[in-house]
N, C-alpha and C positions, 0 to 999 in steps of 0.2 A: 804225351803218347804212352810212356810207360806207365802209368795211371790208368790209362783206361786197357793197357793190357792187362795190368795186373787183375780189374775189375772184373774182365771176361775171364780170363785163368782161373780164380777163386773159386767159381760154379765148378770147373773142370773137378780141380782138387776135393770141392767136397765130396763132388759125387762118386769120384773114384775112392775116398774113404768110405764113401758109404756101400761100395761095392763088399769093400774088404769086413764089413757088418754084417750085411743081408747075404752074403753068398753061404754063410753058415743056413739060414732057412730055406736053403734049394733056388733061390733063384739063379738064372741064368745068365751069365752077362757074356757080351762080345766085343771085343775093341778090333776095330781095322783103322785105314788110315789110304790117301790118296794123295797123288799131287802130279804136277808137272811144273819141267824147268824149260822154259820156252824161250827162244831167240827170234825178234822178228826183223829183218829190215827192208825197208823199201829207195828209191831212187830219188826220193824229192825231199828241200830243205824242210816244206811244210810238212807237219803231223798229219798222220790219219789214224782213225780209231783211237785219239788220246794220246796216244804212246812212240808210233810207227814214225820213224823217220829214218833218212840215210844214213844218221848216226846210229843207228842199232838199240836194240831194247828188249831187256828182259821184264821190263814191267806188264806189259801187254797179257801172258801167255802164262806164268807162272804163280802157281798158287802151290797150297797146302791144306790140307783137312784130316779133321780126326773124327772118328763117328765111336759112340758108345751107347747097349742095345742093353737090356734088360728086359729077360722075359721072366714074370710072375707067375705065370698058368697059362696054359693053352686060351686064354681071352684075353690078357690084360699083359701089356708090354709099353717100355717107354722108348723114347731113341733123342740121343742128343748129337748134337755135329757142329764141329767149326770152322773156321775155315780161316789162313790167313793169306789176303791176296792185296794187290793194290785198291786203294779204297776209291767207292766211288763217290764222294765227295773232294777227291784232292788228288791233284794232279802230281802230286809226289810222295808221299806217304803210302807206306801199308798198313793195313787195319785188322784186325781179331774180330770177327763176327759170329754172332750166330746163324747159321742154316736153318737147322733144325733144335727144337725142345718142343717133343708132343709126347701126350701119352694116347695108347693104340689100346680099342676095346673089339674085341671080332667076338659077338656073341656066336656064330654058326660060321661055318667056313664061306657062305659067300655073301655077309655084309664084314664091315671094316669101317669103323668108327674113329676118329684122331679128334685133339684136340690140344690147342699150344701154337707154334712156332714153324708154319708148315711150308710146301713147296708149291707153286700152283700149278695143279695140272694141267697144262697146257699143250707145247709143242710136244712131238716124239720125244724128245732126249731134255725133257723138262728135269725130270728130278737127275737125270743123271749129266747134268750138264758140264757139270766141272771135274765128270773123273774122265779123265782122257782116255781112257782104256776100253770104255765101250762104246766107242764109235769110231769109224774111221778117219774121217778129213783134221786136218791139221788145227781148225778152229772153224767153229759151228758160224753158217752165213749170218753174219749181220743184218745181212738187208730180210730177214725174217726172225732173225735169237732177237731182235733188238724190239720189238713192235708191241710186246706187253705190257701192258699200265704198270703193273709192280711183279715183280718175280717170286717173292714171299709174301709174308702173310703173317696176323693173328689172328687166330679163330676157329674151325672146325671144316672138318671134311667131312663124307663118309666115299663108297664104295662097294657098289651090289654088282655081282658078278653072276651070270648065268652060263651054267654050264649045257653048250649045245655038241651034237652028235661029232662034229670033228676040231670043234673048235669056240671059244667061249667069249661071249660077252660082255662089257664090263660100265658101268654108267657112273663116273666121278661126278662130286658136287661140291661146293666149297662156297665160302662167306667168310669175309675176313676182314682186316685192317692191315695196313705197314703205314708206322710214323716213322722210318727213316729212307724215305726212298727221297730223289735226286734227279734232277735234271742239272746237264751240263750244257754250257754257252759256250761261244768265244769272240769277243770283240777282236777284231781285226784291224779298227784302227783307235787312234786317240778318242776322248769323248769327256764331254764337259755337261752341266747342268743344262738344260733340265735330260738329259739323256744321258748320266754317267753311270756305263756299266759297271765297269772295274771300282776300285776304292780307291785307286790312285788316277784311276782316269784313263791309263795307259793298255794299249792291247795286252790280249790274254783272256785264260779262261773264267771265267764266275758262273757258282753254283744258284738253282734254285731249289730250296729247302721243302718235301712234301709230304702230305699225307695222303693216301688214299685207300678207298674202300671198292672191295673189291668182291665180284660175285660170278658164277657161272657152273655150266656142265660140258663133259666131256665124254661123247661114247666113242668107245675101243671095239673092235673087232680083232681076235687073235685068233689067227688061224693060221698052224705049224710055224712056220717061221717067217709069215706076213703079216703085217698088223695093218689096220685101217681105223683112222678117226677124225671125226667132228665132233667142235665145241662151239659155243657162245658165252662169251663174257661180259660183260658188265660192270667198270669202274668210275668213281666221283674220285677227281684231281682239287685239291687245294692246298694254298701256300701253309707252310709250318713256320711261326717264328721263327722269321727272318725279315731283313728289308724289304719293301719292295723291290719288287726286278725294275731298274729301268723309269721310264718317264715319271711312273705315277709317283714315284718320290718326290714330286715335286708338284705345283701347282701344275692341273693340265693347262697348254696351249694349244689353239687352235692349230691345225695344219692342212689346210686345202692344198690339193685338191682330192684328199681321201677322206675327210669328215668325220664318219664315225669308225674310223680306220684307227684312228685315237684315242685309245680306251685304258683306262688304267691297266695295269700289268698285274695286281693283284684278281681285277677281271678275268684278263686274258689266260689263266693258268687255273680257273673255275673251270674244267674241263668235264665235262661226262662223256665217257666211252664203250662203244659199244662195236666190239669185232668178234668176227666170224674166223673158223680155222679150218682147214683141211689138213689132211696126212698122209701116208700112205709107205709103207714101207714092204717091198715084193722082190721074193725070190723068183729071179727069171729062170733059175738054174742052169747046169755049168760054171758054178761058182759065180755067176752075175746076180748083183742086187741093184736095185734103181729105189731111190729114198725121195720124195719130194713131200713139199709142204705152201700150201698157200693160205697166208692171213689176209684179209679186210678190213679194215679199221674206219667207223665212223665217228667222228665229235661231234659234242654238240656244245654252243657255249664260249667257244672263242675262235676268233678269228685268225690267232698267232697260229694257232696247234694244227699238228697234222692230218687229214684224211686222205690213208695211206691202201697203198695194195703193196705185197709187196711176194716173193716166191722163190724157189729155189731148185734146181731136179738133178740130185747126183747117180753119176753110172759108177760101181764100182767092181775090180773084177779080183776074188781070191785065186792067189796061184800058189801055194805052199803058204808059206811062210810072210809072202807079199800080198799085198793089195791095193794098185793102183785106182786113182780117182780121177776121175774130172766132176767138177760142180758147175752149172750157171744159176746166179742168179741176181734179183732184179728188185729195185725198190723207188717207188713216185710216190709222188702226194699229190694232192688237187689244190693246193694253194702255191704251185710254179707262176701264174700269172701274176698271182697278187704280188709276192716276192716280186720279181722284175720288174712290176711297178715301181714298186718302193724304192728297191739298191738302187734305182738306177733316174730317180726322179731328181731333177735342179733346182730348189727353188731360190729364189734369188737369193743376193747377198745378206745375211743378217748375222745377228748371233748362235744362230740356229743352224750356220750350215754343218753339215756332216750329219743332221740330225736322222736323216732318213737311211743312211746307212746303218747310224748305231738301232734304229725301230730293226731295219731286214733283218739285224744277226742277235735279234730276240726273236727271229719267225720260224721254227725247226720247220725246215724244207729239204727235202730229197727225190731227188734226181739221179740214178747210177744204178748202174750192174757190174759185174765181175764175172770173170773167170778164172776156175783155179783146178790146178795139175799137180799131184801127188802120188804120194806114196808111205803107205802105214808097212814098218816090220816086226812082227811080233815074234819077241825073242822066247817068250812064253806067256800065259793067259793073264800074267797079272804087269807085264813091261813090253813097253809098246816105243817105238821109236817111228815117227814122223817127218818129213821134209815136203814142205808142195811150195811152189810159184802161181802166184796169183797176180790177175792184170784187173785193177780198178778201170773204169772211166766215169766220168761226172759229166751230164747234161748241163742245166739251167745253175745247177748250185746240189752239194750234199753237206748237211750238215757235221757229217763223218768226219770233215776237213775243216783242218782252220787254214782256212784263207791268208795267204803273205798279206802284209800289211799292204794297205790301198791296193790289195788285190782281189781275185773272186777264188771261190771253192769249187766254181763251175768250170768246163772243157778240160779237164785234167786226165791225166792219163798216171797208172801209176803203179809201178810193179813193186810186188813184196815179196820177200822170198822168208821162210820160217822153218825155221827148225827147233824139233820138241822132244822132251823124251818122257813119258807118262810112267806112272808105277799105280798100285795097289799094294796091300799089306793087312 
């Protein structure tokens, strides 16, 4: 691990000497920095969200980043960012990554060209997702932050803005790659060939390693301090050297009574996606604003993967210095049947029993809404302090949850309570 911090720190270093070179020819640089130190806990022995259990955790909530900005000419600008938070690949480690390495070209003030290492425009609070200071709620919903094929990206944007009589325009595009995106699993019970999750066999989480390509648009409406938008995306999922997930490791075996229910696992993660987004963020005034957002998500390609809706609508109200929240919101997939087939199918005794459990908890299925009740204090524009309680429930099954051993993820109930303290700099 020190190794590969020091590998991502190196870039840091150069380019801050190279600041102390070039700032003699007029460029411009700017270093700030963001983070939060978040505590979450919730009332039950099982995990949610990774991290969240009765025992408490600061892994969940807490990150760090640095950003450094170089402007050359009113056209030509770079921006680099890091960030160190827990990694998504491992469920105990934290990791040095990159955000951001692009370089910015704005021939005319309203196109905006990038290229490098970028953020996908997506939801409202896409690029600014990890600085806690510009948004209210204690942590951005799940059952909607979570539903994009990849978060980053290599490749190019641009950005044409039209400026109308009260308010302006704006049509993002983008085309990309990420080879280190990740999906997380969790066996929840033992498991043996030809269906072994784990490496040792035993419950617990395991990674699937991914590439994907990723495409789409996003138009904005800014109008004074409401914003409105729609987007369409477009992403191809495939395995990145690693093992196979799961059965296909091994010779396939027939499994009636689901047939072609039984596909290799390097299949089943050939995924193309294609979701649709809403947005909406409106000042109702008297310091009321109401923020929601709905995604769509169709696959096509495997049978494991999700096709999901999922939504979100917070009321928030400033009163000084405070600003109390309530949020609902809500997240299904349309593969609840098939799941329940599976986990909960007998087939007689052989060497294969349990096998149909360890197939369900390769099926990313969800099931569950939330409600949550807080409150932001900002002590001033760049430190912000947080406390809200939030109530899970889980339907059919969420994948959000790892299941007690020989138990379900499903009819769960589950209060979290979170406290943060954000900054800027």
């Amino acid at each position: 691990m020190h190794q590969r911090l020091r590998n991502l720190i190196r870039p840091f270093a150069c380019l801050l000497l190279g600041t102390a070179r070039l700032s003699v020819h007029g460029v411009d640089f700017s270093l700030s920095g963001y983070g939060t130190v978040g505590y979450a806990q919730s009332d039950r022995e099982n995990v949610y969200q990774r991290f969240i259990d009765e025992d408490g955790t600061f892994q969940r909530d807490t990150l760090l980043g640095m950003q450094l900005s170089a402007r050359f000419n009113p056209q030509w600008s770079a921006t680099v960012q890091g960030k160190l938070a827990p990694a998504a690949d491992s469920g105990r480690d934290a990791k040095a990554t990159l955000s951001w390495a692009f370089l910015s070209y704005r021939p005319t003030d309203d196109w905006l060209f990038r290229i490098g290492k970028l953020r996908i425009p997506f939801y409202l609070n896409s690029e600014n997702a990890d600085v806690g200071t510009t948004f209210t709620p204690a942590r951005l919903p799940i059952e909607v932050y979570s539903t994009a094929a990849t978060v980053d990206f290599v490749g190019a944007s641009f950005a044409k803005t039209w400026p109308l009589k009260e308010s302006e325009l704006v049509l993002d595009g983008y085309w990309g790659k990420a080879n280190d995106a990740s999906w997380r699993f969790y066996a929840r019970d033992p498991s043996t060939p030809p269906a072994q999750l784990t490496p040792d066999g035993q419950p617990g989480e395991f990674f699937a390693k991914l590439n994907t390509e990723s495409g789409g648009f996003r138009l904005s409406l800014l109008q004074g301090g409401n914003t409105f938008l729609v987007g369409m995306h477009r992403a191809k999922t495939t395995p990145r050297g690693s093992p196979s997930l799961g059965p296909s490791t091994y010779e396939p075996v027939p499994f009636p009574p689901f047939g072609d229910l039984y596909i290799p696992a390097e299949d089943a993660l050939k995924i193309t996606t294609t979701t649709a987004h809403l947005g909406a963020s409106v000042d109702l005034g008297h310091g009321f604003r109401t923020t929601g957002e709905y995604v769509r998500r169709k696959n096509a390609g495997s049978t494991l993967s999700p096709d999901s809706k999922g939504f979100y609508l917070t009321l928030e109200k400033k009163a000084g210095d405070w600003t109390p929240y309530l949020t609902y919101a809500r997240l299904t997939t349309k593969n609840r049947d098939l799941y329940q087939a599976v986990n909960t199918a007998q087939p007689p005794p052989s060497p294969f029993n349990g096998f149909e459990r360890n197939l369900a908890d390769v099926m990313v299925v969800y099931d569950q809404h939330s409600w949550a009740l807080g409150t932001a204090y900002a002590i001033d524009s760049k430190n912000i302090i947080k406390a809200e309680w939030s109530v899970v429930e889980t339907g059919l099954a969420s994948s959000f949850v790892d299941a007690p051993p020989g138990g379900e993820s499903g009819d769960q109930r589950i209060n979290v309570f979170s406290l943060s303290y954000s900054f800027t700099f």
